[in-house]
Structures are given as C-alpha cells and as structure tokens.
C-alpha positions as CSV (number, residue, x, y, z in Angstrom):
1,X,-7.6,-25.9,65.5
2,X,-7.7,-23.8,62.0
3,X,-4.8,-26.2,60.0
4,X,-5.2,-29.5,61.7
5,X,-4.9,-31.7,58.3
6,X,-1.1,-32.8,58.3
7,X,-0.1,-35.5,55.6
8,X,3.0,-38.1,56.8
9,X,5.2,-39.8,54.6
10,X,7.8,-42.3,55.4
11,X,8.3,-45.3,53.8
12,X,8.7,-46.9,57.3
13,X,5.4,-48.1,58.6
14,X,6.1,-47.5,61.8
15,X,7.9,-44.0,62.2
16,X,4.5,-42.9,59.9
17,X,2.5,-44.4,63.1
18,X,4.2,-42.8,66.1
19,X,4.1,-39.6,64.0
20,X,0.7,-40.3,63.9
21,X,-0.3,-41.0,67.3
22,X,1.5,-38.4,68.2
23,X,0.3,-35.7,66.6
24,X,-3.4,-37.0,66.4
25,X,-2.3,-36.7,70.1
26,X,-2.1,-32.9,69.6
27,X,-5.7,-32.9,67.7
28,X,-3.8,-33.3,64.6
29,X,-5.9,-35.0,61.9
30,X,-3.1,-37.1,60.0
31,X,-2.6,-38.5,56.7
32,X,0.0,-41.3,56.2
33,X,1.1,-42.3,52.5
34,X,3.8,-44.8,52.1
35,X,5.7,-43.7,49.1
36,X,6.2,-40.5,46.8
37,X,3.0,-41.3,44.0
38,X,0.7,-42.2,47.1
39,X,1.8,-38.8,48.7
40,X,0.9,-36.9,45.1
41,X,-2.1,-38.8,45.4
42,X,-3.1,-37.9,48.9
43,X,-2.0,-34.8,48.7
44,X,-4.5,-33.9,46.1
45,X,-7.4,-35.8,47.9
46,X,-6.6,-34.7,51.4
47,X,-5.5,-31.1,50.9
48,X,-3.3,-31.0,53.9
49,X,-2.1,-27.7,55.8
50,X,1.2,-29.1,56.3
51,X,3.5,-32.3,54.7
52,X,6.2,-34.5,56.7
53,X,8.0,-35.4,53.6
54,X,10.8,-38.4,54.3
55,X,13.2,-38.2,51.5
56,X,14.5,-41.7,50.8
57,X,11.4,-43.2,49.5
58,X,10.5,-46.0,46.7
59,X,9.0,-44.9,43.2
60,X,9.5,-41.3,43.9
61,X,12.0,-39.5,46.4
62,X,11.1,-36.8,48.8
63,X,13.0,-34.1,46.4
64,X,10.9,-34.7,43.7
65,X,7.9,-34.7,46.0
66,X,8.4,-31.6,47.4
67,X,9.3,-30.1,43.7
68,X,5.9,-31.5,42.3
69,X,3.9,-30.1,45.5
70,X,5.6,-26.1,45.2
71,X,4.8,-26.6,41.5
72,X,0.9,-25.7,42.8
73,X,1.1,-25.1,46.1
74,X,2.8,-23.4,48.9
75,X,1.9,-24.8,52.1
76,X,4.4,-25.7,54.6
77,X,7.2,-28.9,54.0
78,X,9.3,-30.2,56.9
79,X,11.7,-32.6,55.3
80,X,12.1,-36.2,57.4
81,X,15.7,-37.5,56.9
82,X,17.5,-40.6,58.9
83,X,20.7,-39.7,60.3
84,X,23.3,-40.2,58.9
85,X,22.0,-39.9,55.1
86,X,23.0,-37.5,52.8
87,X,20.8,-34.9,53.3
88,X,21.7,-31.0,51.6
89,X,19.8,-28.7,53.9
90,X,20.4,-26.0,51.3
91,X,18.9,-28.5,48.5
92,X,16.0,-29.0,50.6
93,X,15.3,-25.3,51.5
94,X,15.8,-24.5,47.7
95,X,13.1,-26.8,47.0
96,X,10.8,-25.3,49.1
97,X,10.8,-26.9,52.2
98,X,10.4,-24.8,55.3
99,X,12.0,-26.9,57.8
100,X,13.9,-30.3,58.5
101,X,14.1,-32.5,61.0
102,X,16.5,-35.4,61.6
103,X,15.5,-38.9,62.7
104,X,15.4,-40.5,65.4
105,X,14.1,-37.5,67.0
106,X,12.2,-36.7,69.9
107,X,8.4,-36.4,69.4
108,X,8.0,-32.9,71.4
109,X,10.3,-31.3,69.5
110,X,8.3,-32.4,66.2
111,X,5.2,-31.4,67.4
112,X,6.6,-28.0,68.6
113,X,8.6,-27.5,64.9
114,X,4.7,-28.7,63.4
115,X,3.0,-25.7,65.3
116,X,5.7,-23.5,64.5
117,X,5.9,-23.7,61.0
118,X,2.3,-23.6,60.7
119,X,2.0,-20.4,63.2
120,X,4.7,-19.1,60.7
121,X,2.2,-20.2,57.6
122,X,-1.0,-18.5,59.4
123,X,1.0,-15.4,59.7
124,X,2.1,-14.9,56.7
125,X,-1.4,-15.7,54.9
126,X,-3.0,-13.5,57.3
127,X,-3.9,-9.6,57.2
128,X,-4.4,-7.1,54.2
129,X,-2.4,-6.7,50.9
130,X,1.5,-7.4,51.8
131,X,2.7,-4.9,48.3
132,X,6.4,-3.4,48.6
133,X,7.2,-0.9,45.7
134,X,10.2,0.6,44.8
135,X,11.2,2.4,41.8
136,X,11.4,-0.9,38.8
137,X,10.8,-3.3,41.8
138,X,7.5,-4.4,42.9
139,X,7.0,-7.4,45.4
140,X,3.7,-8.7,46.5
141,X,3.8,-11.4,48.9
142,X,-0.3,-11.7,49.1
143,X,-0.3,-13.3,45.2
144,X,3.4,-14.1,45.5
145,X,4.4,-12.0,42.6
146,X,7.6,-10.2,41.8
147,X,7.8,-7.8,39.2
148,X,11.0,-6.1,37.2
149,X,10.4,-2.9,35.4
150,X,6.6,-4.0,35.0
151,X,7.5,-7.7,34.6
152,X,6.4,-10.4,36.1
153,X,9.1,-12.5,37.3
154,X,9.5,-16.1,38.2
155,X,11.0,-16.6,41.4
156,X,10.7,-19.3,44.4
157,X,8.5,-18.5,47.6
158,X,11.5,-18.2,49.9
159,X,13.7,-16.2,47.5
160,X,10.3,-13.6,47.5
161,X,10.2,-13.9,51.3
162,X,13.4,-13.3,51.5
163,X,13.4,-9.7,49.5
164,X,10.2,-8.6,51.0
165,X,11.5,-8.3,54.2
166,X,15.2,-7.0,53.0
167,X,13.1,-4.4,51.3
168,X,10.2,-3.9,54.5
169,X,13.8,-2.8,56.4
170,X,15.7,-0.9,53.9
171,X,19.0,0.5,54.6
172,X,19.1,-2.1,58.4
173,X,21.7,-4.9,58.1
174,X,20.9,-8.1,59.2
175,X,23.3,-11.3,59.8
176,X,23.1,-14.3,58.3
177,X,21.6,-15.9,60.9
178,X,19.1,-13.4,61.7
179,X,17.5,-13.6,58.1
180,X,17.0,-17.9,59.0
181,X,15.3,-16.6,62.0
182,X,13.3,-14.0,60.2
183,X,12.3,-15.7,57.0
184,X,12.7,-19.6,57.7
185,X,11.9,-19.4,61.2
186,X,15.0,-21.5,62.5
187,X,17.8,-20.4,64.6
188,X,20.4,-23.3,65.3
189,X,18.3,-25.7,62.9
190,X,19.5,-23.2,60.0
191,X,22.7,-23.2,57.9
192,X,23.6,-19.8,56.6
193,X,25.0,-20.9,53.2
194,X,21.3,-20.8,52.6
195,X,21.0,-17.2,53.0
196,X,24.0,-17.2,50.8
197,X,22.4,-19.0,48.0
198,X,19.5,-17.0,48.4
199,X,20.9,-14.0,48.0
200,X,22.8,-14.8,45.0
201,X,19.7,-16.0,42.8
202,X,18.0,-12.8,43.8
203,X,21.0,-10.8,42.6
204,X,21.0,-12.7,39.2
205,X,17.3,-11.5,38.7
206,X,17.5,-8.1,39.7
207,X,21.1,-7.4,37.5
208,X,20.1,-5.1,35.1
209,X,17.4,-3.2,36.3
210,X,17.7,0.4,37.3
211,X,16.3,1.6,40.6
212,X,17.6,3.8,43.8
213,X,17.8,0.5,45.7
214,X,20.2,-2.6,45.4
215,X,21.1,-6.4,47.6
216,X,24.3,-5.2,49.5
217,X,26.8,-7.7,51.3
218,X,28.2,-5.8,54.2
219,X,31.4,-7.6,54.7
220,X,31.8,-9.6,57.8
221,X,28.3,-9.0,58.9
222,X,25.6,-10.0,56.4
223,X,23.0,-8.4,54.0
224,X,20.9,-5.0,53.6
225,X,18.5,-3.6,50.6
226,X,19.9,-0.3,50.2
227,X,18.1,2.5,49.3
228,X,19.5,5.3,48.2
C-alpha cells in the first residue's frame, strides 16, 4: 500500500482505538495523538498520508489543526465530529479539509471514505505537469500556483482545484452538486453552499483582470468558465 501512514486524533481514547484497529485492520499503519499540540507534533515526526482530525479537542481545536497543517502541507483531512455538535461543513472545507465524517459512524464506511480520499490524493499528485493557460490566467495544479496577469496569487488548494477544472471544461455547465463530486469527491456527503462560497472567493480574485474568459452562474443550474 503506497500511503498507508494515517495519523488519528480524538481526544477520546477509545474512538482513537477502534479507528485504529480498524484500519491497521486494512494494513493501515496508524498514528493516534490525543490533543491538537500532540497532533502538530506527530504530524511533523510521522509525516502521515492522511489525518482524522476530531474537532472538539483540549489545548488546540481541530480548526486550528487543520489551519496550521494546510499552512505547509496539503495532504488529505477528514474532519471527525460527534453528532450533534456544531459542526460548519462549509468552515471545515474552507479550511482545507477534504472530507467529514460524523460520529458514531460505521467503521466500513470510514475505511471506504479513507481509501477514497486518498485514491482522490494519488490522482491528483500523479502524471505530468497539470498547467491551464488562458489569456492573464495561468493555473498550475502540479506546484499549486495561480497566477493574474503574471502574478502569483494566493489562493486555497480547493478554491485552485476548483478553477482548474471549470477552466479544463470551458464553456460546459456543471451543477452544484456535480462540482462536490468532481472536486471534493462527495455526492450526498456535500453541501452545495460550498461550491457557492467557492465560487465567490474566486470571483473576488479574478475581478479586474482582463481576459476572453470569466466564472459564469447560469441561473437555476450552476457554474461554467466561459470562454469567449
């Protein structure tokens, strides 16, 4: 197995354990950490493939976990929250997770959103140069680099993800819900105010700068990059 390291933190002893078994189960080699500074800490020592990040933590909470991990890396987060807490799927995904799951949950279906997040992960750091240009508007998802009218610009790996493929499909429309599937790999786990979000920072970034393309909302059905 080519990404077998996975890194699991909960604060409960326990759920860390049956994740455990279970995916060491799978031939899984896991990682547990009890709180947010351990999982830094581990993190850095362990250099897992993939993180099971519970949010309500001590000392340091899952968000800013997952905030200092996408600071320097981008390997795949699925988010671990108890149902019933307050959990913003769309503050999550701008953060940088990839996935959430809700607990209690069954153990198959955590191992199966495990191997499909990191199938997703293989794929897309697989293959030759992944460049997209357009008139002002450059996007390379092999460095993760957007650039403006020759300018590099800051943006967040799913918001990059998210325009490379608008812009690998120009002029084709694509719903809401087709985009989660496409880019965050979900189908009913998704919530399409994410794509909404999404959309919106992109827009913000690209205001101003001339090219023969532009984000388009086709009303009622979802989004396009239209060239003209």
């Amino acid at each position: 197995m080519a990404n077998n390291k996975v890194l699991v933190v909960d604060d409960d002893a326990n759920i860390a354990d049956i994740i455990r078994m279970y995916l060491e189960k799978e031939g899984y080699e896991v990682t547990t950490a009890q709180n947010g500074v351990k999982a830094l800490e581990a993190f850095r020592e362990e250099a897992p493939s993939i993180v099971l990040l519970d949010i309500m933590m001590p000392e340091m909470d899952g968000w800013q976990v997952c905030r200092e991990i996408r600071r320097i890396s981008n390997i795949p987060i699925i988010m671990l929250t108890a149902k019933g807490e307050t959990f913003d799927k769309v503050l999550g995904l701008e953060l940088g997770a990839d996935d959430y799951i809700v607990k209690p949950f069954e153990t198959k279906e955590l191992v199966a959103r495990v191997k499909a997040v990191l199938r997703r992960s293989e794929t897309k750091d697989s293959g030759a140069m992944k460049e997209i240009v357009y008139p002002n508007l450059t996007i390379n998802l092999s460095n993760y680099e957007l650039k403006l009218a020759g300018k590099i610009v800051e943006v967040p790996p799913k918001e990059l993800e998210l325009l490379y493929f608008l812009a690998s499909n120009p002029n084709r429309v694509f719903t809401r819900e087709q985009l989660l599937e496409e880019v965050w790999g979900f189908d009913y786990f998704g919530d399409s105010r994410t794509v909404d979000v999404h959309i919106k920072r992109l827009r913000e970034k690209l205001e101003g700068v001339e090219g023969t393309w532009q984000l388009k909302t086709v009303w009622g059905v979802g989004y396009k990059f239209e060239v003209r």
